[in-house]
C-alpha positions as CSV (number, residue, x, y, z in Angstrom):
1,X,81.5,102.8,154.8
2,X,79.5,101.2,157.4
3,X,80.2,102.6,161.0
4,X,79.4,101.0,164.7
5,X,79.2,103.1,167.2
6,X,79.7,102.4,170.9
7,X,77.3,100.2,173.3
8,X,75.9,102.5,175.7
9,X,77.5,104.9,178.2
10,X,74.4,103.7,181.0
11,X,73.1,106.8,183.3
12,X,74.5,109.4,180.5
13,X,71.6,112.3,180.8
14,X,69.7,113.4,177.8
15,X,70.3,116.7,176.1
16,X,67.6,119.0,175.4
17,X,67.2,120.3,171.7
18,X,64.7,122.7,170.2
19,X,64.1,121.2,166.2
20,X,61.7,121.9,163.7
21,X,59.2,119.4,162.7
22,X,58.0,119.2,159.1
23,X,55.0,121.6,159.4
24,X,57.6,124.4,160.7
25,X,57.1,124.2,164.4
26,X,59.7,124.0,166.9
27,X,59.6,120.4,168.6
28,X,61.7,120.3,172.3
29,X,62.7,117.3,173.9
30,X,60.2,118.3,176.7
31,X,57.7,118.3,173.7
32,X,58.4,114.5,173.3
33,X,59.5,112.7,176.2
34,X,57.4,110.1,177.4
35,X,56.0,108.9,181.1
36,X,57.5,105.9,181.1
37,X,60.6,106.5,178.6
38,X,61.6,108.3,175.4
39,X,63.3,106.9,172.1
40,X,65.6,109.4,170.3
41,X,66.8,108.1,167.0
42,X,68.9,109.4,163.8
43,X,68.2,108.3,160.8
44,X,68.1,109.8,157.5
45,X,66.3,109.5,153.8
46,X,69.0,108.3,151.9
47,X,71.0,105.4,154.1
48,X,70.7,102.3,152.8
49,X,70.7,100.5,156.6
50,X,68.2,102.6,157.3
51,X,66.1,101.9,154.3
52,X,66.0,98.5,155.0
53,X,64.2,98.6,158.4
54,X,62.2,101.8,157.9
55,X,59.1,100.2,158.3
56,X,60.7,98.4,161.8
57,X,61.5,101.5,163.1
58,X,57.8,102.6,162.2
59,X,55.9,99.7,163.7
60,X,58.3,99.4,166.9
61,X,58.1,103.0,167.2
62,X,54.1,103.5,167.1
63,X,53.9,100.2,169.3
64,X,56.2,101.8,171.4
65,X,54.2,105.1,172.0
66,X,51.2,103.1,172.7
67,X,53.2,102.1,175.6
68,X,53.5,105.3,176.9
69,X,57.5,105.7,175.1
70,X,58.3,109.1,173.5
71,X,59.5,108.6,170.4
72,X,61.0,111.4,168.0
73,X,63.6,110.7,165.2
74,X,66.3,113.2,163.9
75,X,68.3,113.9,160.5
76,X,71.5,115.3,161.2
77,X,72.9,114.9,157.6
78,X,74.3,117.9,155.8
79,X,71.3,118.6,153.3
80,X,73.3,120.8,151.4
81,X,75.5,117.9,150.1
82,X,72.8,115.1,150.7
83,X,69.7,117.0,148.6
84,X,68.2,113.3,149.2
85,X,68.0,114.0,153.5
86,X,67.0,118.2,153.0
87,X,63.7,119.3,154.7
88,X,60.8,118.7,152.0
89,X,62.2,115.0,150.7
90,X,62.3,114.6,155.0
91,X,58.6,115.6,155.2
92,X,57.5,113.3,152.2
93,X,59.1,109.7,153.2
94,X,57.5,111.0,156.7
95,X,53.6,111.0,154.8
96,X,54.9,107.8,152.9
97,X,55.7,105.4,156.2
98,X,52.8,107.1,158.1
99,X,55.1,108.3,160.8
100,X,53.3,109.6,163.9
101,X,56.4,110.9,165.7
102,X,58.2,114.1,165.0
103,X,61.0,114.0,162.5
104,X,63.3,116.6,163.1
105,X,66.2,118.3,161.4
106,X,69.3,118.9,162.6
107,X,70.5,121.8,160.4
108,X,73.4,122.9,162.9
109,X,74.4,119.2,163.7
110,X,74.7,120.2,167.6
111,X,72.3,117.9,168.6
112,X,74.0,114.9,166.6
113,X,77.1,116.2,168.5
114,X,75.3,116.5,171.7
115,X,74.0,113.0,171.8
116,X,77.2,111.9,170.0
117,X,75.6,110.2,167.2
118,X,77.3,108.5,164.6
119,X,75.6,106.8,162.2
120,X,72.3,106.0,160.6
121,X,70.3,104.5,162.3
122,X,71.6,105.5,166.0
123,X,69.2,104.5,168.2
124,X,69.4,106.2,172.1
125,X,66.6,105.1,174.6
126,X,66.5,107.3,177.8
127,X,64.4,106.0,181.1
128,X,61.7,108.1,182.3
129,X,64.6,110.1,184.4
130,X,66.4,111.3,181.3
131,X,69.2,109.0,181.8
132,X,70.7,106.3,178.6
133,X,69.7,102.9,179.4
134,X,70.2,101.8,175.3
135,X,71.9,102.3,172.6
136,X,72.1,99.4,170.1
137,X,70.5,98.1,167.2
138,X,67.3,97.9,166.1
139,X,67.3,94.1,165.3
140,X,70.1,91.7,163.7
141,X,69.6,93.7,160.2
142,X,72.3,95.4,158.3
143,X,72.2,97.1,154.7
144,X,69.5,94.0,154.0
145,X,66.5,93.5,156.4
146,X,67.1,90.7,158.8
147,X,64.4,87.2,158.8
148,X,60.8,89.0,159.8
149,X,60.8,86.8,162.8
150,X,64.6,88.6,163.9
151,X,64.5,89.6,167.5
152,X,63.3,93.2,168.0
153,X,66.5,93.9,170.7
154,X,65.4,97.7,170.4
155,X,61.8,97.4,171.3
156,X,62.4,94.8,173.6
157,X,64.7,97.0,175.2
158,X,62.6,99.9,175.7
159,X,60.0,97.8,176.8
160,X,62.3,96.6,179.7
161,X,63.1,100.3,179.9
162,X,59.3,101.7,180.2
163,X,58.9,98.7,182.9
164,X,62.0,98.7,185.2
165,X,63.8,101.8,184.3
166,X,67.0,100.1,183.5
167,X,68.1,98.6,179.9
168,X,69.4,95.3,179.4
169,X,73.3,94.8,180.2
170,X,74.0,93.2,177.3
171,X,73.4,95.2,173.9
172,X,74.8,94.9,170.5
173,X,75.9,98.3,168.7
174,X,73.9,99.7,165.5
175,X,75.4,99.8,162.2
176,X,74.8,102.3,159.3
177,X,76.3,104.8,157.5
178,X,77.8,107.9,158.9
179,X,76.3,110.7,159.8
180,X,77.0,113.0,156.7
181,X,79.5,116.0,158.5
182,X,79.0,119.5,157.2
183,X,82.7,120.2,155.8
């Protein structure tokens, strides 16, 4: 079932996390934050709405880092009952889209809870200060990829972000599935 969740709470302050990244280290939020702003996103292996933009999220992402944007992505998902989002199939689509940000898991789910994430892909971009300025979509997709010529609201957005310090007023929530709750 397909799940929105709220536009963003604006000035909300980050939360700090300590994760481990694929090779085993321990990633912090200090580890990843950027000069100008920082991009924390959840998304997992098996969502289908996630699927479908993956290699958005990639490009925007890397374009966005160029920019001086930290950028680090978490899976939140219950492995044990999603084998499909577990550590080593997290580390694999990681080496197969070429990601160059940390992709973190979540085992304990407080840092979905933290952030209040929701679904995948939750997308929260933070100003240089720690404090939400976004939280909407990526582009117009859904469960299909939007027209390649769809507006990139997300990397616009931190763009305006890495710039001003302040998002746009007007966003448009994500959509995806659920984040996958350990029972």
């Amino acid at each position: 079932m397909a799940v929105s969740p709220p536009v963003c709470d604006f000035d909300a302050p980050w939360h700090d996390f300590d994760l481990t990244d694929r090779d085993g280290r321990t990633v912090s939020l200090r580890d990843v934050a950027g000069p100008k702003a920082t991009l924390v996103m959840f998304i997992c292996n098996h969502c289908p709405y996630v699927r479908s933009i993956l290699d958005r999220i990639v490009r925007d992402a890397h374009a966005l880092m160029y920019d001086g944007v930290g950028v680090v992505a978490i899976c939140a998902n219950d492995a044990e009952a999603y084998p499909d989002d577990a550590p080593d199939r997290m580390t694999r689509l990681a080496r197969e889209y070429g990601f160059r940000f940390p992709y973190l898991h979540d085992a304990t789910q407080d840092v979905a809870q933290a952030y209040g994430a929701e679904c995948t892909p939750d997308f929260f971009g933070y100003n240089a200060d720690g404090l939400l300025q976004y939280r909407g979509r990526l582009d117009a997709s859904s469960r299909v990829a939007a027209a390649p010529d769809a507006r990139r609201d997300l990397y616009l957005a931190m763009c305006q972000i890495a710039e001003t310090g302040r998002g746009p007023r007007d966003q448009i929530a994500s959509i995806g599935c659920s984040i996958k709750w350990k029972a």
